[in-house]
N, C-alpha and C positions, 0 to 999 in steps of 0.2 A: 504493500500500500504506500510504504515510504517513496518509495520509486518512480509510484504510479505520481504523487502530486508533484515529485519534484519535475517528471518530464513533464505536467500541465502548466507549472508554472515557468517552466521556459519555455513553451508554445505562448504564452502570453506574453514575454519577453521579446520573443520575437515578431509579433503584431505590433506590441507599442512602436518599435519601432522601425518599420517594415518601409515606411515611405523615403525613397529617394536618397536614401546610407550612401554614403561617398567612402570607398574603404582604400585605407593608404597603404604603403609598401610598410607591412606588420613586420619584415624581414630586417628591417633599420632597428628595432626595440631590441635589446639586448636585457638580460638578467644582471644587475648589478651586484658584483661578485663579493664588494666591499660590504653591502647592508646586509645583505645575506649572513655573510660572516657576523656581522655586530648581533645580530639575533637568531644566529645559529651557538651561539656559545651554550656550553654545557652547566655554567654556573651562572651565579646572580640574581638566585630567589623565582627567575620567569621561567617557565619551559614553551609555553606557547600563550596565543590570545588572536582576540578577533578587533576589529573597530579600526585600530590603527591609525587614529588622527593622530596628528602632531601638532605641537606650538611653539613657535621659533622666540628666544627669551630674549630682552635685551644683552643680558651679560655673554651671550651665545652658545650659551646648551638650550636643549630645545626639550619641549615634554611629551611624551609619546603615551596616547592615553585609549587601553584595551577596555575592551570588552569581556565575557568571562575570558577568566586568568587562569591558567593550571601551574603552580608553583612550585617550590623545590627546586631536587639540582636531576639532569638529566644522566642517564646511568651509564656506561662505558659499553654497552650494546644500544645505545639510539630510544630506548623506551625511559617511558619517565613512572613514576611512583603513584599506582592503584590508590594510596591510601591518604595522600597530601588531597586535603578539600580545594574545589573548584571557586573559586570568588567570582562575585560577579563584573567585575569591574578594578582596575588599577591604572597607576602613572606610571613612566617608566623614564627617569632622565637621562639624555644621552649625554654626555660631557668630551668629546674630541676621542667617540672610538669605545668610550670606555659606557655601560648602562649601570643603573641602582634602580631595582623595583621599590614602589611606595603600596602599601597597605595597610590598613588597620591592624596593628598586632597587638594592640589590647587586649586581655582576656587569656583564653587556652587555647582559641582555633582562631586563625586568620578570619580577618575577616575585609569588606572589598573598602577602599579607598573614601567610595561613597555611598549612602547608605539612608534608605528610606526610614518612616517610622516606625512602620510596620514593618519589617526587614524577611518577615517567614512567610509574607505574602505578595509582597510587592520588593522592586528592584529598582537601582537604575541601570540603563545601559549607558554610556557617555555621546554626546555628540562631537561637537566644534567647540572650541573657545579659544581666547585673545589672552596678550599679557596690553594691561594700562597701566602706567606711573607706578609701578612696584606690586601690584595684584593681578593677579590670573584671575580669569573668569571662564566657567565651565557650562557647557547646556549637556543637562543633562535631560535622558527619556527615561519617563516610567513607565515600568509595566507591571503585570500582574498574568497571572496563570489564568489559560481559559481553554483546557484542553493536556492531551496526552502529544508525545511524540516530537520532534525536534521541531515545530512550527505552532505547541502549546501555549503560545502567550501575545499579549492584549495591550498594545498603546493604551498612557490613562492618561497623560498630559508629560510637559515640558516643567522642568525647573531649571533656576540658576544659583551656580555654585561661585564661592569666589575667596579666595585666602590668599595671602603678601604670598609673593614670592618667598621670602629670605624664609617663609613658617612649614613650606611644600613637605618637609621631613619632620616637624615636629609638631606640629598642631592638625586641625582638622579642620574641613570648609566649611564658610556657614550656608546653609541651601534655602533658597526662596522660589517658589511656586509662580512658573509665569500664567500670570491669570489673561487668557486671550480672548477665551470661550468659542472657541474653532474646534472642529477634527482636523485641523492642518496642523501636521506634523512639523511645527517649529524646531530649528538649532541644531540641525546636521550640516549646513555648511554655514560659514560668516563670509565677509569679504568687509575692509575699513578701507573708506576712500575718501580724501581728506577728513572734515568734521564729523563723518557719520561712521555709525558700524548697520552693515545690512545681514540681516540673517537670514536664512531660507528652510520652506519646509515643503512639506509633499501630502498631495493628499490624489489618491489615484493614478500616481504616478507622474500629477503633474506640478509642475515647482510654483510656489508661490515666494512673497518676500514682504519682510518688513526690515523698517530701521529706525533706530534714534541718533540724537547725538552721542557723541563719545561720552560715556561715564554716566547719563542721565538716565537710560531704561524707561523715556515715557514713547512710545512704541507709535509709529503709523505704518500705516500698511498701501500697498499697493492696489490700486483698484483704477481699469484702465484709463489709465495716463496719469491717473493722477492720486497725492498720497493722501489718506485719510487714519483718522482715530477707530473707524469699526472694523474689527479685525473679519466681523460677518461676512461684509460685503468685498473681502479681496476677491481679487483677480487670479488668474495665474498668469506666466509669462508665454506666451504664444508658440506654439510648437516645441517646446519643451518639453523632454519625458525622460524622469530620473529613477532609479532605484531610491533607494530609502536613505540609505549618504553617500552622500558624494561629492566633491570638491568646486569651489567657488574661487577664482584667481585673475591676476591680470599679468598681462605679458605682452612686452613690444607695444602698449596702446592698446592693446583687443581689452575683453572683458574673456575667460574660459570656462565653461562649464567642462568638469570632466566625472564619468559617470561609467558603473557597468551596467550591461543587458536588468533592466527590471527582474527582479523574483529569481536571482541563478542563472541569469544570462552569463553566458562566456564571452561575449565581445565587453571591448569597452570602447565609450561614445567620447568622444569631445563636437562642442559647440562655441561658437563663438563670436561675439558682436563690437560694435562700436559704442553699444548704449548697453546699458544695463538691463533694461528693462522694453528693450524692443532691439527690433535687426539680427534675431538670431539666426546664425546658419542651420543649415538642415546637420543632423548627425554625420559625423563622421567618424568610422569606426579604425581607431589604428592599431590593436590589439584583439588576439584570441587568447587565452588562455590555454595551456598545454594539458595540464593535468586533468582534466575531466577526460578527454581523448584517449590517456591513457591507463584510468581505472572509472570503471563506472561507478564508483562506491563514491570517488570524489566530489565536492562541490568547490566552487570556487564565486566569493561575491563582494561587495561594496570595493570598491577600486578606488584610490583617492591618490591624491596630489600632493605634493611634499615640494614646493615651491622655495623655500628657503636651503634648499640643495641644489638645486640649479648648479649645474656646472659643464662646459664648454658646450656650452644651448643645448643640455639634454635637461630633462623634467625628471625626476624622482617619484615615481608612482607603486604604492601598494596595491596589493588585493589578497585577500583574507583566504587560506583554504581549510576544507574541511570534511569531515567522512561522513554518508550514513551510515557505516559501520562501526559504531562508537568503540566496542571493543578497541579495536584497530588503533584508535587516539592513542591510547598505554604504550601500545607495542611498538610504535614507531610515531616518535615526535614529530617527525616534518609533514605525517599528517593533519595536525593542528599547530602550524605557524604561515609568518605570512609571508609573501615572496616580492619581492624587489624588484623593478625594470628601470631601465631606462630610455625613454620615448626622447628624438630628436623636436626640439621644438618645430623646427620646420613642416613635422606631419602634422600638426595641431593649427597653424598659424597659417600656411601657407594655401 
């Protein structure tokens, strides 16, 4: 049955975005051998995770922040520890090469980074978030269980999180509830463009956006052409169609969306305009993923952008992979880590 929804939901993946795909020379993306290595290491409290957002800090470590975490240290045959609990969520700071996982170690058992009130019923998973004048800020998603099997659980709303930088290892964040009153799934991508922070969420696969000014949180929303206070009456952005996160960036003057196949799609899209909020190109796909091709058990999903690695005009882009065959996760860790490429901006821009 497992099987059966995940090929539905990439038959639906591929409708969303079936119209007029421009697919570039995939053959230029290369696996980048350096990230790989930094999150293939054997030590360090992480063994794998899912999410894989980043946030580039002013002091220039950056923060790497998963989704469930399986922890511990990995064992000298490639499998990790049956018995180390799963968290739902962690940081991870990179510092020139070198990681330190962050979680709640309060208590007798780990516990995740971030952490609802009810904690045995509900969760967060992490989105996007920014560093401002000495604080990081966090969007996080809740959910809650609503069902059996790897696809059991239930969007309840967005919160935001937010603690100084200099406290990320010793203290904990304080979390506030973004009250919008939408089913759109706010705070999977941001993007700051002079005075404003814009954030984006999805609902059907298609993107909508709001923004305030820097530091303020009093919120308008996009509704065609023009920004308003009812979160009700947004819009979405015209021919747009994203998975659940996905990346929001600028480069050379363009505005980028970059995004995988909806629901377990294997391609990944990029789009891109001169406005933010209108002129966007049709998809273009520069990437397959490998691994599904070569076990069926695999999945592979949310592909995201890592824009403050840029380096000799190639883009730094994740994507998450993963088994229906959970056993399997124990037995061998790199099928629950995520994998590293690097795309030439040229396929994205040009």
């Amino acid at each position: 049955m497992q099987d059966k929804r995940i090929a539905i939901f990439r038959i639906i993946a591929t409708i969303s975005l079936i119209t007029s795909v421009f697919v570039a020379h995939s053959q230029d993306v290369q696996i980048d051998s350096y990230w790989q290595q930094v999150y293939d290491k054997k030590c360090c409290g992480w063994t794998g995770g899912d999410g894989v957002y980043s946030i580039p800090l002013s002091d220039g470590r950056s923060v790497f922040i998963f989704g469930d975490t399986y922890l511990g240290e990995v064992k000298e045959d490639n499998t990790r520890d049956n018995t180390v609990p799963v968290i739902k969520n962690s940081l991870v700071i990179y510092d020139n090469g070198n990681i330190e996982t962050l979680y709640d170690q309060t208590g007798k058992k780990p516990k995740p980074y971030f952490k609802t009130s009810k904690p045995d019923s509900t969760w967060f998973w992490p989105g996007h978030g920014f560093e401002l004048n000495g604080v990081i800020y966090f969007f996080l998603s809740k959910f809650k269980s609503s069902g059996t099997g790897m696809f059991g659980f239930e969007w309840i709303g967005t919160s935001i999180a937010h603690i100084d930088t200099g406290n990320l290892k010793n203290s904990l964040p304080s979390i506030t509830k973004w009250e919008h009153k939408t089913d759109i799934h706010f705070g999977n991508a941001i993007l700051i463009k002079e005075d404003y922070l814009y954030v984006f969420g999805v609902r059907a696969f298609q993107v909508y956006v709001a923004r305030t000014k820097l530091g303020e949180f009093d919120w308008e929303y996009f509704s065609n052409g023009s920004w308003i206070t009812d979160a009700i009456k947004s819009t979405s952005l015209e021919g747009i169609y994203c998975s659940e996160q996905f990346s929001v960036f600028m480069s050379q003057g363009k505005f980028v969306i970059l995004t995988q196949g909806a629901m377990l799609g294997e391609e990944i899209y990029t789009y891109t305009s001169l406005e933010l909020t209108e002129g966007w190109s049709k998809p273009r796909e520069i990437y397959k993923t490998q691994e599904p091709a070569k076990d069926s058990t695999i999945i592979t999903y949310n592909a995201l952008a890592h824009p403050q690695f840029i380096a000799n005009d190639k883009l730094l882009v994740s994507y998450c992979v993963n088994s229906t065959d959970f056993p399997s996760i124990y037995h061998d860790v790199d099928r629950y880590r995520p994998r590293f490429i690097r795309i030439p901006l040229s396929l994205i821009l040009e």
